[in-house]
Gaussian input, Z-matrix of N, CA and C with variables (Angstrom, degrees):
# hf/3-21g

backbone

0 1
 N
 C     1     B1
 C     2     B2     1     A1
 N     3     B3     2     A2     1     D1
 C     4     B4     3     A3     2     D2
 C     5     B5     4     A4     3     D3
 N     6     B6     5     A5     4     D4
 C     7     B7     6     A6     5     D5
 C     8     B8     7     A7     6     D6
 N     9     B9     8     A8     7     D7
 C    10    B10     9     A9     8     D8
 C    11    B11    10    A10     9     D9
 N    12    B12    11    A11    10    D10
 C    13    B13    12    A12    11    D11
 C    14    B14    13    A13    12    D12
 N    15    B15    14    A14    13    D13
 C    16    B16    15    A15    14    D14
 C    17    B17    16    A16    15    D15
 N    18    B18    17    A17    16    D16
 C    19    B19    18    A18    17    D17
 C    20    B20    19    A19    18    D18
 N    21    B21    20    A20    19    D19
 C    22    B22    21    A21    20    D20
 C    23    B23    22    A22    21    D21
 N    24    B24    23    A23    22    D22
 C    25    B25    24    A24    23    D23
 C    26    B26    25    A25    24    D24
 N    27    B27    26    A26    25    D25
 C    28    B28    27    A27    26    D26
 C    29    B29    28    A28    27    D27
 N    30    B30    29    A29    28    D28
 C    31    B31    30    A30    29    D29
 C    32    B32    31    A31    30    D30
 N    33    B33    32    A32    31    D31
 C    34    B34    33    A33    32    D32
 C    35    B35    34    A34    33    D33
 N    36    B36    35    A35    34    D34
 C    37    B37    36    A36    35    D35
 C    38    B38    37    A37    36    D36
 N    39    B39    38    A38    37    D37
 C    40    B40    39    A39    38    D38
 C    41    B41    40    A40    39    D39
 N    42    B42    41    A41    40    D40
 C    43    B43    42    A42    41    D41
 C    44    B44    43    A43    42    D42
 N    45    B45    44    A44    43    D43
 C    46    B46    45    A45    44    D44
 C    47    B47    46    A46    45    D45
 N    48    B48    47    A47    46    D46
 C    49    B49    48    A48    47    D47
 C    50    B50    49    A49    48    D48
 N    51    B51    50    A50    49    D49
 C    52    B52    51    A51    50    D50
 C    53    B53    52    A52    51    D51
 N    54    B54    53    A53    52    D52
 C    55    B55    54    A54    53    D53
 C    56    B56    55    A55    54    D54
 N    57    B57    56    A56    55    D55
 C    58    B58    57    A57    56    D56
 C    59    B59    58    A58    57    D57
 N    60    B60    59    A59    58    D58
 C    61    B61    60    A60    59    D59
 C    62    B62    61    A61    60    D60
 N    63    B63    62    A62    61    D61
 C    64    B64    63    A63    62    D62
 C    65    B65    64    A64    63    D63
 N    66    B66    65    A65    64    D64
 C    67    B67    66    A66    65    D65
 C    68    B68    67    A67    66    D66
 N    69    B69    68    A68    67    D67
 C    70    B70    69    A69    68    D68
 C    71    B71    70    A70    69    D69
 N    72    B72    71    A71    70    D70
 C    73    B73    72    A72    71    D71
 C    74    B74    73    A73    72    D72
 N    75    B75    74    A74    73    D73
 C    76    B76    75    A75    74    D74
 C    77    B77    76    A76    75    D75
 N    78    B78    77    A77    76    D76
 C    79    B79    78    A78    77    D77
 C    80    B80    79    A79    78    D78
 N    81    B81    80    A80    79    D79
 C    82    B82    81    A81    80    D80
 C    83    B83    82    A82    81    D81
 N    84    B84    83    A83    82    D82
 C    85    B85    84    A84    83    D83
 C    86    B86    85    A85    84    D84
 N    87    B87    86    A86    85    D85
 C    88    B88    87    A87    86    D86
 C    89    B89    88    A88    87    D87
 N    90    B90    89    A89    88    D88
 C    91    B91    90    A90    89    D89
 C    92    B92    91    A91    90    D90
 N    93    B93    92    A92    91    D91
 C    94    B94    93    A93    92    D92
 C    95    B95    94    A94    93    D93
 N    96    B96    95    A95    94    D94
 C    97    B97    96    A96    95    D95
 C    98    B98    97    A97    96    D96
 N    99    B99    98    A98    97    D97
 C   100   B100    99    A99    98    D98
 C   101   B101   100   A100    99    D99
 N   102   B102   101   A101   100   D100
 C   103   B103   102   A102   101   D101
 C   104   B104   103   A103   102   D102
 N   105   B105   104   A104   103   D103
 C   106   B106   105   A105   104   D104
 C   107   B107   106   A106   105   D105
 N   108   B108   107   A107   106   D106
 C   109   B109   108   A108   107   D107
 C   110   B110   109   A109   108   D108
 N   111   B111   110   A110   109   D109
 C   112   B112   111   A111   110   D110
 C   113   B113   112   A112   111   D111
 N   114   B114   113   A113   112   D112
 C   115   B115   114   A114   113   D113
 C   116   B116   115   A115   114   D114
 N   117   B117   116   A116   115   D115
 C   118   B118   117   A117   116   D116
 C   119   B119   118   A118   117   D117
 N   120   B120   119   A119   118   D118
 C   121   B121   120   A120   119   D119
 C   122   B122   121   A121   120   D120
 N   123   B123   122   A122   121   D121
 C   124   B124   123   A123   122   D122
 C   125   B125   124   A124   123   D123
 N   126   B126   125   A125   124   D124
 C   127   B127   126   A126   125   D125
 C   128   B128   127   A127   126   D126
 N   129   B129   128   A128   127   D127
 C   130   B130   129   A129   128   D128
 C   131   B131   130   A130   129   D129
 N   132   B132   131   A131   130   D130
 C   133   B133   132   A132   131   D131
 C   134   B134   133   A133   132   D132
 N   135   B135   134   A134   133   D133
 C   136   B136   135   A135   134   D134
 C   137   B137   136   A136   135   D135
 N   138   B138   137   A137   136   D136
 C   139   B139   138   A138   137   D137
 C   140   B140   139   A139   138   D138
 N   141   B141   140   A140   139   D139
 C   142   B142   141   A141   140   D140
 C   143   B143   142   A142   141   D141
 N   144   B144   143   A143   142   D142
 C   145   B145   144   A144   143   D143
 C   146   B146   145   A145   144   D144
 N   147   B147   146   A146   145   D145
 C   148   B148   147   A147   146   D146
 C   149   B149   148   A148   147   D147
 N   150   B150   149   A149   148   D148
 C   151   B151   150   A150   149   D149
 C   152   B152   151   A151   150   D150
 N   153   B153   152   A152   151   D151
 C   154   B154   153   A153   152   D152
 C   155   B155   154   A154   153   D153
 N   156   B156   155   A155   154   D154
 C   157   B157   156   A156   155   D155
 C   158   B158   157   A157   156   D156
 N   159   B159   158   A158   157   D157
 C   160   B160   159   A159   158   D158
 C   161   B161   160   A160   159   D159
 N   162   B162   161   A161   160   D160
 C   163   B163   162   A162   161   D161
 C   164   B164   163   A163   162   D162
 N   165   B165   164   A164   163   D163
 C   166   B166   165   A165   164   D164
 C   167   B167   166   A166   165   D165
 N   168   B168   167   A167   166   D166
 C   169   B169   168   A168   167   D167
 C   170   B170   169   A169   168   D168
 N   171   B171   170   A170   169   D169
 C   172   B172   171   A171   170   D170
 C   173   B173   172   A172   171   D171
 N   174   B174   173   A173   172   D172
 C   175   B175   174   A174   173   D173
 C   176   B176   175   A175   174   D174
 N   177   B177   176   A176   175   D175
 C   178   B178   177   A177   176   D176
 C   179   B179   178   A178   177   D177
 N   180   B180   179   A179   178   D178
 C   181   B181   180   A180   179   D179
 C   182   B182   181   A181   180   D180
 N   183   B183   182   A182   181   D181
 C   184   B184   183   A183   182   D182
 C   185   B185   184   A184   183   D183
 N   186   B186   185   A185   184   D184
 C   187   B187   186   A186   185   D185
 C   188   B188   187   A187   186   D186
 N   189   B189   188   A188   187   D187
 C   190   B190   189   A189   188   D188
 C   191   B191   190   A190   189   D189
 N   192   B192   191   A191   190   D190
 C   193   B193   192   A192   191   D191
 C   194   B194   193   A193   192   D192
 N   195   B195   194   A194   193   D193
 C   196   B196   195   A195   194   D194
 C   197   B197   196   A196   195   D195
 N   198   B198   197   A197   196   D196
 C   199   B199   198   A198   197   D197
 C   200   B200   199   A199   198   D198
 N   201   B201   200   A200   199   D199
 C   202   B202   201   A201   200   D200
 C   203   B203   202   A202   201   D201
 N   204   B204   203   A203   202   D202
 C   205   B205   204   A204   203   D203
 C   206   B206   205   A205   204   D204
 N   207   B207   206   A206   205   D205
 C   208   B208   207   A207   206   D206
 C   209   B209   208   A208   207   D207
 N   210   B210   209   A209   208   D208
 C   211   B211   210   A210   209   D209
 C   212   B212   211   A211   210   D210
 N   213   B213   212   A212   211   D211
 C   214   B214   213   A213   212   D212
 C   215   B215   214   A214   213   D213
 N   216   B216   215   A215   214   D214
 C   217   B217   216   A216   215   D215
 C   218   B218   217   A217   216   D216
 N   219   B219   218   A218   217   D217
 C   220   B220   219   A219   218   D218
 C   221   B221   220   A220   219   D219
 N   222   B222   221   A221   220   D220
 C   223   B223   222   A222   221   D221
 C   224   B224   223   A223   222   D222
 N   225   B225   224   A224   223   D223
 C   226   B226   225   A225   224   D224
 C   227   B227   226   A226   225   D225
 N   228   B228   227   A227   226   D226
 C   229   B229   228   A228   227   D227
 C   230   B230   229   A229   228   D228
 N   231   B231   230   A230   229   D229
 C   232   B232   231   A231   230   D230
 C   233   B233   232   A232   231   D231
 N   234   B234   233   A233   232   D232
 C   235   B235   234   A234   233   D233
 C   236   B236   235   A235   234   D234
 N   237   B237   236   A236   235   D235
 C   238   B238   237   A237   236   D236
 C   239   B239   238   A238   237   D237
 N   240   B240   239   A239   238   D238
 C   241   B241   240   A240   239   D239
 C   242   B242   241   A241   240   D240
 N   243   B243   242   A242   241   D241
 C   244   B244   243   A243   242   D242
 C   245   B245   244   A244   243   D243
 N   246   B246   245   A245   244   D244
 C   247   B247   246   A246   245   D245
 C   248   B248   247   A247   246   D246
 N   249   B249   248   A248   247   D247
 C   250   B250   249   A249   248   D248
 C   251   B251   250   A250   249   D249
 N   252   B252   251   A251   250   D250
 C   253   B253   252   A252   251   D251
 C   254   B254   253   A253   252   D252
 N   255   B255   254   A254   253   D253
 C   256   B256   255   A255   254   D254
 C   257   B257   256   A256   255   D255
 N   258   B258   257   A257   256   D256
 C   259   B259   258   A258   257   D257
 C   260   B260   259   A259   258   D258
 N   261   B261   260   A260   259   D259
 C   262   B262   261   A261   260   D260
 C   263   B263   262   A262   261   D261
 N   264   B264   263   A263   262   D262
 C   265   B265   264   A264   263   D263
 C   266   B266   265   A265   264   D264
 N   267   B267   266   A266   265   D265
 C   268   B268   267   A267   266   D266
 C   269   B269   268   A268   267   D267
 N   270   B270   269   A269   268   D268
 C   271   B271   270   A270   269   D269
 C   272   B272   271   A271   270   D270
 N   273   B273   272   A272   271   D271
 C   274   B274   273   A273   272   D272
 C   275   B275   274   A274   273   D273
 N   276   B276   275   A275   274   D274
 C   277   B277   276   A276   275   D275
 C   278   B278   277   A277   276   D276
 N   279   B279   278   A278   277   D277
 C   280   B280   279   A279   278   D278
 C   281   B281   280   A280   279   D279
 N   282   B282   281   A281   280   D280
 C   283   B283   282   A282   281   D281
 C   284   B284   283   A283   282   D282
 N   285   B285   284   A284   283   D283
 C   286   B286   285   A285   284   D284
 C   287   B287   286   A286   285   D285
 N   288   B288   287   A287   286   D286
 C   289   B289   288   A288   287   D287
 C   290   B290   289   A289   288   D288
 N   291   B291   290   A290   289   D289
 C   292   B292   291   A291   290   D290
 C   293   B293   292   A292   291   D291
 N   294   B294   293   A293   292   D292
 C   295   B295   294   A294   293   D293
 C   296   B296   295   A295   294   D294

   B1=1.4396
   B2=1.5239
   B3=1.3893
   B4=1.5475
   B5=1.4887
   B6=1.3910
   B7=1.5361
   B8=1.7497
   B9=1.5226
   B10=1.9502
   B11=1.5068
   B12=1.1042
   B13=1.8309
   B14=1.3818
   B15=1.8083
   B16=1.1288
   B17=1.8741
   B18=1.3305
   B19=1.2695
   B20=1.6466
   B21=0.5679
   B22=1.7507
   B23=1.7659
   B24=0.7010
   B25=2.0779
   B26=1.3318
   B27=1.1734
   B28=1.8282
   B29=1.4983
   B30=1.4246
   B31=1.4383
   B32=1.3526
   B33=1.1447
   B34=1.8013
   B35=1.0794
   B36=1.3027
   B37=1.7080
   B38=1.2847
   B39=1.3167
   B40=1.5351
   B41=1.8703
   B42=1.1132
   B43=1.5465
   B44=1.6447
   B45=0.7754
   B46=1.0299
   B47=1.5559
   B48=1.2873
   B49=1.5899
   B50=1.6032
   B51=1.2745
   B52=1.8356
   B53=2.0478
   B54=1.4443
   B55=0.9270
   B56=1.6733
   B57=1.4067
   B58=1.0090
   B59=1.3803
   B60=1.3964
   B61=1.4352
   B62=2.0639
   B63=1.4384
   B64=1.7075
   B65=1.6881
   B66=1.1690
   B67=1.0161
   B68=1.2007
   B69=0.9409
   B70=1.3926
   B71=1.5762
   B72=1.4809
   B73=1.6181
   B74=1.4253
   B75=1.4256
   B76=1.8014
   B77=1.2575
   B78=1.2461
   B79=1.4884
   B80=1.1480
   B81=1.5198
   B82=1.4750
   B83=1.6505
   B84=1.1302
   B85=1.5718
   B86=1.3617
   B87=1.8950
   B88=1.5660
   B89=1.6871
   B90=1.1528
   B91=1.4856
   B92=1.7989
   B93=2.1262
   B94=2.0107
   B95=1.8490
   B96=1.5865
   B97=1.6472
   B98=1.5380
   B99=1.2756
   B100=1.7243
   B101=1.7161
   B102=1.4483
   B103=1.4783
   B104=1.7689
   B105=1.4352
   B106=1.3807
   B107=1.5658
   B108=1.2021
   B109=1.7602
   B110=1.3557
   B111=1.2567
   B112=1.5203
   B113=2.1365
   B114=1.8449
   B115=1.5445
   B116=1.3311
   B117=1.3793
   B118=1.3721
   B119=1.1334
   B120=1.5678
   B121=1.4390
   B122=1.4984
   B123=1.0811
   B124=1.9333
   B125=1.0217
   B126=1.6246
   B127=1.3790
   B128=1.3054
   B129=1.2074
   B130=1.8450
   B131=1.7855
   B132=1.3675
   B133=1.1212
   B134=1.6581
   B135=1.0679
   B136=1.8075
   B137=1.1721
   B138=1.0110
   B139=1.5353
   B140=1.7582
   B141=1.0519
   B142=1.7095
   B143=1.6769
   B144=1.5132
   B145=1.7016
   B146=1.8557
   B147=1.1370
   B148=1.5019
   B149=1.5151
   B150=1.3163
   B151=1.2181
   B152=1.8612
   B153=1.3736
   B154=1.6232
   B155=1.9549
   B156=1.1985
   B157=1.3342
   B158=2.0528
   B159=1.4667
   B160=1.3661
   B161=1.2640
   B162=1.4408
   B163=1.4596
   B164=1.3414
   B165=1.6645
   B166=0.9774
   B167=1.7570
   B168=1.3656
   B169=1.5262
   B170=1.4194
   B171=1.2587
   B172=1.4039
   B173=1.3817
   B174=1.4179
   B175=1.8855
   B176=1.4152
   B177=1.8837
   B178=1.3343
   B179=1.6138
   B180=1.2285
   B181=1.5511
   B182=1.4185
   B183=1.8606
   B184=1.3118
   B185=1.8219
   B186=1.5569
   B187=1.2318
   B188=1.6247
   B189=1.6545
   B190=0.8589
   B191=1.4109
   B192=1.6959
   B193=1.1912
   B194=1.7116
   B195=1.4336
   B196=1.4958
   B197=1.3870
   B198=1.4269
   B199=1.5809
   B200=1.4839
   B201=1.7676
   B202=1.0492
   B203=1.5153
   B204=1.5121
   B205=1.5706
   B206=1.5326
   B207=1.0946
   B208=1.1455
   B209=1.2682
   B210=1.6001
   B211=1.3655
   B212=1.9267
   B213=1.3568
   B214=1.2717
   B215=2.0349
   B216=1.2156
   B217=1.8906
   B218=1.5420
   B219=1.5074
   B220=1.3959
   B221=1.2189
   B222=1.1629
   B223=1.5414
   B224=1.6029
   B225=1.4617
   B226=1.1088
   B227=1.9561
   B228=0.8496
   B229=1.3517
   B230=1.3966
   B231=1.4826
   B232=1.5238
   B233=1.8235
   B234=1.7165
   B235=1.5075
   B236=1.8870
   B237=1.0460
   B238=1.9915
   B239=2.0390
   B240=1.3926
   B241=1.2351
   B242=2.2146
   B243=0.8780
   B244=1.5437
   B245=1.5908
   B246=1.2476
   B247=1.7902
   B248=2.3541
   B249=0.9639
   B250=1.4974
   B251=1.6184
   B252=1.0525
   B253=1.2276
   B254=1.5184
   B255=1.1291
   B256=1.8254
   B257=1.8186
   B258=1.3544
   B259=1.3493
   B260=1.7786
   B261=1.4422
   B262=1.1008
   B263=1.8491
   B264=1.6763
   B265=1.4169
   B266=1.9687
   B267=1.4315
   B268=1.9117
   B269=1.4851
   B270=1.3164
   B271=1.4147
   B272=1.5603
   B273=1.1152
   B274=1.5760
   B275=2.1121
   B276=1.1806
   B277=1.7035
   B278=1.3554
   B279=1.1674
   B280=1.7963
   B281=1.4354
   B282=1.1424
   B283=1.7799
   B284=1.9619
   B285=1.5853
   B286=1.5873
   B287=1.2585
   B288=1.6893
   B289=1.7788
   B290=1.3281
   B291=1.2188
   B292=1.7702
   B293=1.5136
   B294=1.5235
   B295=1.5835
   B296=1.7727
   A1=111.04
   A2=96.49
   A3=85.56
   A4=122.40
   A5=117.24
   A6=132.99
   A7=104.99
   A8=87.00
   A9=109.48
   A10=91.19
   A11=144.11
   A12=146.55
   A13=99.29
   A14=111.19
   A15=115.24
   A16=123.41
   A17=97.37
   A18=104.78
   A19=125.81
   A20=121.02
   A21=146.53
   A22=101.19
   A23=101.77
   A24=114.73
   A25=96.31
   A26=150.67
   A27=130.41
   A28=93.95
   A29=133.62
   A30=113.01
   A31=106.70
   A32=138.78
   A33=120.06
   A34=122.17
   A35=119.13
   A36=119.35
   A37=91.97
   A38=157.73
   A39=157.38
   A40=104.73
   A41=107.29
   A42=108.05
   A43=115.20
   A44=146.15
   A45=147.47
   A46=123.75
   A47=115.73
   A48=108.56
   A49=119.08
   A50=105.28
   A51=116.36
   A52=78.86
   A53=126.45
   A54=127.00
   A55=107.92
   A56=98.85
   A57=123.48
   A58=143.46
   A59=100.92
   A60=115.56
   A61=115.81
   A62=103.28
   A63=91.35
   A64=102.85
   A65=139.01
   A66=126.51
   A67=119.45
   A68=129.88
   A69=127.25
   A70=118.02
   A71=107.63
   A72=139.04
   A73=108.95
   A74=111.90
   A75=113.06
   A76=111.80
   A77=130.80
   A78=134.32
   A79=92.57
   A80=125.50
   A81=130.16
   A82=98.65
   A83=137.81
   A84=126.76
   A85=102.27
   A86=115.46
   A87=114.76
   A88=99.09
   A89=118.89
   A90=128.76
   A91=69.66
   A92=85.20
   A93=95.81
   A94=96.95
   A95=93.68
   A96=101.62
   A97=68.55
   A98=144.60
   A99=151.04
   A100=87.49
   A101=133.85
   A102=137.95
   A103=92.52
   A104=134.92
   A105=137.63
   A106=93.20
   A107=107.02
   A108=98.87
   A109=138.82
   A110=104.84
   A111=129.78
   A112=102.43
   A113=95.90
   A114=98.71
   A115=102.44
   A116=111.44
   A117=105.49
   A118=141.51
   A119=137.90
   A120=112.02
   A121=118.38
   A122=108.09
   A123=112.10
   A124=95.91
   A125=114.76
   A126=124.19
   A127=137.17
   A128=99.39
   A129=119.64
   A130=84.47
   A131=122.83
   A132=132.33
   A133=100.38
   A134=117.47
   A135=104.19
   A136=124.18
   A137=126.19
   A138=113.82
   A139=83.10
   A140=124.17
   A141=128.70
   A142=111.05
   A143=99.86
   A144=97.07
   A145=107.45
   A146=123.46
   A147=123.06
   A148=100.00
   A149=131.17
   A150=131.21
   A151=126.60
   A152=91.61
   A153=114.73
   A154=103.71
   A155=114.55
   A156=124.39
   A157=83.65
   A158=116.43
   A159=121.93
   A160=136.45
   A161=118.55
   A162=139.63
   A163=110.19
   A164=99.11
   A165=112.45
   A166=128.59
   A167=90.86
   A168=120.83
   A169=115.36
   A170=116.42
   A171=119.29
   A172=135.44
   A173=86.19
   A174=103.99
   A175=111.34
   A176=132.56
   A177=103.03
   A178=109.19
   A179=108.70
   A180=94.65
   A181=104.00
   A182=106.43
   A183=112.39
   A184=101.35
   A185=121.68
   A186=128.30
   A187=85.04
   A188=135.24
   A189=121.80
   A190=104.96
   A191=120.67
   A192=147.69
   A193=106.69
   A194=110.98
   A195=110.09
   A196=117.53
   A197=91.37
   A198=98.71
   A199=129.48
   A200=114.86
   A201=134.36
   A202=112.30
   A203=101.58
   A204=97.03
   A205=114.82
   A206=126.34
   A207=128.33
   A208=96.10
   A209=152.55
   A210=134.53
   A211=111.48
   A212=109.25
   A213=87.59
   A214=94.30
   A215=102.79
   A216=95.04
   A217=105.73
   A218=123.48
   A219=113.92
   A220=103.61
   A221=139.07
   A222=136.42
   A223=111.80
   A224=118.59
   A225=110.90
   A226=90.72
   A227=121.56
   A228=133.16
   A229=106.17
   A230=128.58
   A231=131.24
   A232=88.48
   A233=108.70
   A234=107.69
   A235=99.43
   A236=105.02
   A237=108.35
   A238=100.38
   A239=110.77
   A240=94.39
   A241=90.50
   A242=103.57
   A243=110.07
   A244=125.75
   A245=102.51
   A246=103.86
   A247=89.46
   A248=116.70
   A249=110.22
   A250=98.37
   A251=135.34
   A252=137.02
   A253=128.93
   A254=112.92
   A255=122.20
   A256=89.30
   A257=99.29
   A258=123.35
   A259=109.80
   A260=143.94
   A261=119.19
   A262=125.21
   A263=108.77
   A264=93.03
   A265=107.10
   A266=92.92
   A267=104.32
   A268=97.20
   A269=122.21
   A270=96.53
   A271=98.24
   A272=105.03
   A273=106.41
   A274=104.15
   A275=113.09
   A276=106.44
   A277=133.86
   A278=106.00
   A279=111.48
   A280=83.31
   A281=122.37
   A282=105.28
   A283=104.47
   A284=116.51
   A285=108.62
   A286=119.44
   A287=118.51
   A288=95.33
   A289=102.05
   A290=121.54
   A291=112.97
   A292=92.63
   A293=123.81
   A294=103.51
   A295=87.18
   D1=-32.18
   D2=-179.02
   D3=-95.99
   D4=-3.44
   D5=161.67
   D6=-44.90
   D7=-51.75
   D8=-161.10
   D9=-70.06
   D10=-64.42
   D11=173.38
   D12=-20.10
   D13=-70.65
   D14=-158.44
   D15=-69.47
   D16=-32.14
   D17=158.69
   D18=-77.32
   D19=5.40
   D20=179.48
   D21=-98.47
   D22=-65.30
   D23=173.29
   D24=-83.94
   D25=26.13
   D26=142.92
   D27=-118.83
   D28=-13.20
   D29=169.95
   D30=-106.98
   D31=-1.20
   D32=130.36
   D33=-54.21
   D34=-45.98
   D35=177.41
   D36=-62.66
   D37=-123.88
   D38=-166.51
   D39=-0.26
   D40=-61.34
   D41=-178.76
   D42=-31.61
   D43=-67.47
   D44=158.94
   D45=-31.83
   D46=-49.74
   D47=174.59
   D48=-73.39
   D49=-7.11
   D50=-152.04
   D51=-96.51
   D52=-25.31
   D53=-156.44
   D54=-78.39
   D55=-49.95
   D56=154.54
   D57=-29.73
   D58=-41.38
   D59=-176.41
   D60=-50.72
   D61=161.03
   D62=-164.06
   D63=-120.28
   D64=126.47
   D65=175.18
   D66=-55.21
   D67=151.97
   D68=149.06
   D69=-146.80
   D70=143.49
   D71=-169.89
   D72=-103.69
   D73=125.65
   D74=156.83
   D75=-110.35
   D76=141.57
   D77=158.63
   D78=-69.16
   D79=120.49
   D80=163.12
   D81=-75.34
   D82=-20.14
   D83=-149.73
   D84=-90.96
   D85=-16.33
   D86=-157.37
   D87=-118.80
   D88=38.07
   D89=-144.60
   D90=-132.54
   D91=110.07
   D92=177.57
   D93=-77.42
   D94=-164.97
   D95=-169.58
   D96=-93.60
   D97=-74.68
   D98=-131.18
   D99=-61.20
   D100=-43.72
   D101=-177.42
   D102=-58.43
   D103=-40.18
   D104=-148.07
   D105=-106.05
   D106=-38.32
   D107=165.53
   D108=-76.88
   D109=0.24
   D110=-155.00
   D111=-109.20
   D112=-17.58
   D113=-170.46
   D114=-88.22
   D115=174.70
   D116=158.28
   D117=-90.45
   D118=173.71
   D119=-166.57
   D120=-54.12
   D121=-47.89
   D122=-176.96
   D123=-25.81
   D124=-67.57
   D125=-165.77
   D126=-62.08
   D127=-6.51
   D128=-158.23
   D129=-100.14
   D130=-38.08
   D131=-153.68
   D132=-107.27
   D133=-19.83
   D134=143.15
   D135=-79.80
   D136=0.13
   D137=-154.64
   D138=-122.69
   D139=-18.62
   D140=168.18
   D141=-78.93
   D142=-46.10
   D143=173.12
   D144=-65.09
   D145=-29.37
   D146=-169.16
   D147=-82.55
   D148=-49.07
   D149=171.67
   D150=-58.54
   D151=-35.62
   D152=171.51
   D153=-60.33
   D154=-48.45
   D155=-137.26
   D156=-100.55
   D157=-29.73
   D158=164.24
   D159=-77.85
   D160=-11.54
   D161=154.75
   D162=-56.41
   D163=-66.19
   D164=-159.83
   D165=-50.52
   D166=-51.70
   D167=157.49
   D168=-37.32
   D169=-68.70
   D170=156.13
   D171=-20.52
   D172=-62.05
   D173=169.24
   D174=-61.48
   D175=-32.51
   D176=-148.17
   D177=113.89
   D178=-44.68
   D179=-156.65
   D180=-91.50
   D181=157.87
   D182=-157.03
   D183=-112.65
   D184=2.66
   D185=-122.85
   D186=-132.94
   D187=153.78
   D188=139.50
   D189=-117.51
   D190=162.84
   D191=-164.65
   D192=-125.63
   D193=68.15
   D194=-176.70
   D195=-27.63
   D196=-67.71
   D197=-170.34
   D198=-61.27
   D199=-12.90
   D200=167.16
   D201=-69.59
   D202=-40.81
   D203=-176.75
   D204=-73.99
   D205=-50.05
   D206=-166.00
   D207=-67.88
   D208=-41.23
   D209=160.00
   D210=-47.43
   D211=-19.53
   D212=-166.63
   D213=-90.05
   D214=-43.59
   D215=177.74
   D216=-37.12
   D217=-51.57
   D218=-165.83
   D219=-74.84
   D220=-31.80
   D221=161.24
   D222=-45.72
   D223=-34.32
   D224=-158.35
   D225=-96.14
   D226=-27.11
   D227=-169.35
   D228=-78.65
   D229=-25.70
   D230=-163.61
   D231=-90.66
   D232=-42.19
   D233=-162.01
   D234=-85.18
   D235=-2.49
   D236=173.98
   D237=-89.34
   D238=-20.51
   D239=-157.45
   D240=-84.60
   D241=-36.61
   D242=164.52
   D243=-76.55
   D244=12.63
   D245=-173.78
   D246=-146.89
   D247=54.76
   D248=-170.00
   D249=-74.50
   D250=-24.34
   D251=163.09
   D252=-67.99
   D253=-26.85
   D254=-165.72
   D255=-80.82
   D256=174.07
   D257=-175.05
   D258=-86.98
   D259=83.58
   D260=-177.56
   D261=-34.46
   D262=-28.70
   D263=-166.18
   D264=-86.61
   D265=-7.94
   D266=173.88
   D267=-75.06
   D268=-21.32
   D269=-161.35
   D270=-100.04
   D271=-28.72
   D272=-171.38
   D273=-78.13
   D274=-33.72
   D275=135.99
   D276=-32.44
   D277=-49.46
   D278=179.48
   D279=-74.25
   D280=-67.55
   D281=-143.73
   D282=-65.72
   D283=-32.15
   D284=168.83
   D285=-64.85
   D286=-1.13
   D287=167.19
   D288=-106.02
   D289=2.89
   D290=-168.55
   D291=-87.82
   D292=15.50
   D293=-164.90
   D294=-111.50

């Protein structure tokens, strides 16, 4: 009984902050290479698995290809460090229809 109290009084206490909470939205599509060079790796490396995993989808495919990907981030990272202005998800558009 008193497990059930106490857990009863820490999710009122929580209730309130959870209420609180704020959404927040990114346009992945308007996200520059200089914004993607500028994060840190963690970050550089979610935002490659989310883009990786949204191609992919696109394409069809159900599969990942480690070793493919990680050649393709540094591919994508060498052509952001000469394009810091362009859109990574415009460019990575151009390069999925040229295939």
């Amino acid at each position: 009984m008193r497990k059930l109290i106490f857990a009863m009084a820490m999710a009122g206490a929580l209730a309130p902050s959870l209420t609180q909470a704020q959404t927040v939205q990114i346009d992945m599509t308007k996200i520059t290479c200089g914004e993607v060079l500028a994060m840190p790796a963690d970050l550089q490396s979610d935002f490659a698995a989310f883009m990786s995993g949204f191609f992919a989808q696109k394409a069809g495919r159900t599969f990942i290809n480690v070793e493919l990907f990680q050649k393709n981030v540094a591919s994508v990272m060498d052509w952001c460090a000469s394009n810091k202005g362009e859109s990574v998800f415009n460019g990575l558009e151009r390069a999925s229809q040229q295939k």
